[in-house]
C-alpha positions as CSV (number, residue, x, y, z in Angstrom):
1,X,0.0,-11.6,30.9
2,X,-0.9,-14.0,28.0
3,X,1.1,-16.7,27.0
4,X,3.6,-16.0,24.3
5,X,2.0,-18.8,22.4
6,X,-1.8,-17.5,22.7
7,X,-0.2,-14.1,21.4
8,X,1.8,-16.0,18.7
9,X,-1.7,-17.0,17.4
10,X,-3.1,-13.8,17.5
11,X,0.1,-12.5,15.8
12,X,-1.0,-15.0,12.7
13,X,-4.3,-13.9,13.0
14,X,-3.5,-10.6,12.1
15,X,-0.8,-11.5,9.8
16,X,-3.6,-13.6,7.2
17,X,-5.5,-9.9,7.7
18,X,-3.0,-8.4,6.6
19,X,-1.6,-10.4,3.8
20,X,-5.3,-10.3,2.1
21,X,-5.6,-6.5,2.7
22,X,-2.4,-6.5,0.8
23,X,-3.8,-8.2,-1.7
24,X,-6.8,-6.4,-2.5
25,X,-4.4,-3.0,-1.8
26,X,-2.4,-4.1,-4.7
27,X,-4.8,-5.6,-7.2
28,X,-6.2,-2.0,-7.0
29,X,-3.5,-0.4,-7.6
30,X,-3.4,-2.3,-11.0
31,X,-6.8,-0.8,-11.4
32,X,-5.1,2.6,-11.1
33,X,-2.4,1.7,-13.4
34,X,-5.1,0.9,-16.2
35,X,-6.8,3.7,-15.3
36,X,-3.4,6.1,-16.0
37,X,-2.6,4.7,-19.3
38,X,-6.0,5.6,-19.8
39,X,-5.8,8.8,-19.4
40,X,-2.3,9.4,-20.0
41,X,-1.6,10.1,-16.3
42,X,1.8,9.4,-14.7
43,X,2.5,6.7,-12.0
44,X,3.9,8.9,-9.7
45,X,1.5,12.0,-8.0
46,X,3.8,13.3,-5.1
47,X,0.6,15.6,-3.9
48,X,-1.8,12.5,-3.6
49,X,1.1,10.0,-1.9
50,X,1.5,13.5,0.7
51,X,-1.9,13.6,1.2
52,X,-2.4,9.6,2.0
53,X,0.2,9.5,4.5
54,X,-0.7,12.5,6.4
55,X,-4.3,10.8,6.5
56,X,-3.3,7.7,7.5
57,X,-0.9,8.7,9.7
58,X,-4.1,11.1,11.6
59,X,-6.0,7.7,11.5
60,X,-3.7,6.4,14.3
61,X,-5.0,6.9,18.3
62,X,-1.7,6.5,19.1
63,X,0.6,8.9,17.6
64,X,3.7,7.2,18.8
65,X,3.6,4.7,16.0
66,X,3.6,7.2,13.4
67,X,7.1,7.5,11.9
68,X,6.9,4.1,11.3
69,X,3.5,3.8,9.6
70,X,4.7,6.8,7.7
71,X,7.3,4.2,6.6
72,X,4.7,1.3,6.3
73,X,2.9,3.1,3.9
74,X,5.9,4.9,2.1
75,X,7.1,1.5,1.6
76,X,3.5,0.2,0.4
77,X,3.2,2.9,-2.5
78,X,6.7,2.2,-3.6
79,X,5.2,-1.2,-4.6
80,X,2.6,0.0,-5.9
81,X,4.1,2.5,-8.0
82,X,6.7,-0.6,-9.1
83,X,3.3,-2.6,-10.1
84,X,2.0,0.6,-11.9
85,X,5.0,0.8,-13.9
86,X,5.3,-2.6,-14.6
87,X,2.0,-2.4,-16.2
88,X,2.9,0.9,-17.8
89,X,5.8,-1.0,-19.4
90,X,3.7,-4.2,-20.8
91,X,1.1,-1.6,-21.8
92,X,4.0,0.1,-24.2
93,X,5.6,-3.4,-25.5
94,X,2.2,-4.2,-26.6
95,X,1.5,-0.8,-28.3
């Protein structure tokens, strides 16, 4: 069994993964956001957020976790959504 420390580190490890994959996750989804306004397109597309979490939800090898990244990810497109709006709204101010 590891020391809780040693797995304290690795928990920070992951963490700074994380936290930049977050990142990068939202900054695109300001790319979508321009890319909507674009073309007119709304934030929210209920048959593309079903088909993401059913795909990421089948990348798991252990089905056990997958309610809660169901809920991971629900979560994760509610702030992207939030961020799409936000730009949505600027866009619209500045029109």
């Amino acid at each position: 069994m590891k020391e809780l420390s040693a797995i304290r580190l690795e928990l920070d490890s992951v963490d700074r993964e994380i936290v930049a994959l977050f990142e990068k996750r939202m900054n695109l989804a300001r790319e979508v956001a321009a890319y909507k306004i674009a073309h007119g397109l709304p934030v929210l597309d209920q048959s593309r957020e079903n088909i993401v979490l059913d795909s990421r939800v089948s990348m798991l090898k252990d089905g056990h976790w997958a309610p809660s990244l169901r809920c991971l990810y629900e979560e994760i497109m509610r702030l992207s959504r939030q961020e799409q709006q936000r730009i949505l709204k600027e866009a619209e101010e500045h029109a």
